[in-house]
C-alpha positions, 0 to 999 in steps of 0.5 A, a space after each residue: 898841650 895845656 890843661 885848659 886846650 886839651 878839655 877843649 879837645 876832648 870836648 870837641 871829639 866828643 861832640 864830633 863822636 855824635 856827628 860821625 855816629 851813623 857812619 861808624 855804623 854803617 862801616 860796623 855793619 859793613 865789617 859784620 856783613 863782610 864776616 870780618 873776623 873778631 880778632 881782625 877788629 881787636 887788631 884794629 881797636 889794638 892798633 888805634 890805641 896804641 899808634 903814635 902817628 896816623 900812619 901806623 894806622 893807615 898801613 894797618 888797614 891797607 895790610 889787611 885790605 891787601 891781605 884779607 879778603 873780608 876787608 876788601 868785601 864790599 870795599 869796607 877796607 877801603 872805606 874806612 881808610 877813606 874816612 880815617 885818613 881824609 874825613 877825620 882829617 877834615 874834622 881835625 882841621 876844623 877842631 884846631 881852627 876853633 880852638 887856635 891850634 897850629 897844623 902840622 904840630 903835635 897836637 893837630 896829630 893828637 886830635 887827629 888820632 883822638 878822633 880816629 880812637 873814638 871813630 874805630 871805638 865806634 865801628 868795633 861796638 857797631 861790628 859786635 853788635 851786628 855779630 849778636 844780631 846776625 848770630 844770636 848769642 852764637 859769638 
């Protein structure tokens, strides 16, 4: 990607960051709520970061949806696979349509886990904040 194309991206993600704000905060909430553990998010925060294809990612949250109960509470797990792997993917799409970037490329992934970074970025500030709130300075 080129130094021009990718300011566009990160331009784009950031513009798409403001879009997606109220569901973040709502999956945050939903993490608190279902008393998901602090280290659980840190994994996922770890693992979004870190990941060099989406699918790291989805296996991620479908291993803990499997294996913890807190992630299948009020189906939070699953919502936010569903957002991840199908809302973002739209929102990518979009993103490479306006500035000209081929699908299935290199690049469409790297927007696409650009948005998911920023997406769970989102939910880990949201979860923390709902924990202070629900608990005081008891974190």
């Amino acid at each position: 990607m080129q130094a021009q194309q990718r300011i566009g991206v990160r331009r784009q993600v950031a513009l798409q960051a403001d879009h997606f704000y109220m569901q973040a905060q709502e999956l945050g909430e939903l993490a608190a709520t279902a008393q998901t553990k602090r280290a659980q998010i840190t994994g996922l925060e770890g693992i979004a970061n870190s990941a060099d294809k989406t699918s790291d990612i989805f296996d991620f949250i479908k291993l803990r949806a499997a294996r913890h109960k807190e992630w299948r509470e009020r189906d939070w797990g699953k919502k936010l696979l569903a957002v991840l792997s199908t809302d973002l993917r739209a929102k990518k799409d979009d993103i490479c349509n306006d500035l000209k970037i081929e699908p299935q490329t290199l690049d469409s992934l790297e927007v696409h886990l650009l948005l998911i970074r920023e997406f769970v970025r989102q939910v880990a500030a949201h979860y923390e904040y709902a924990e202070y709130d629900r608990n005081g300075d008891r974190i």
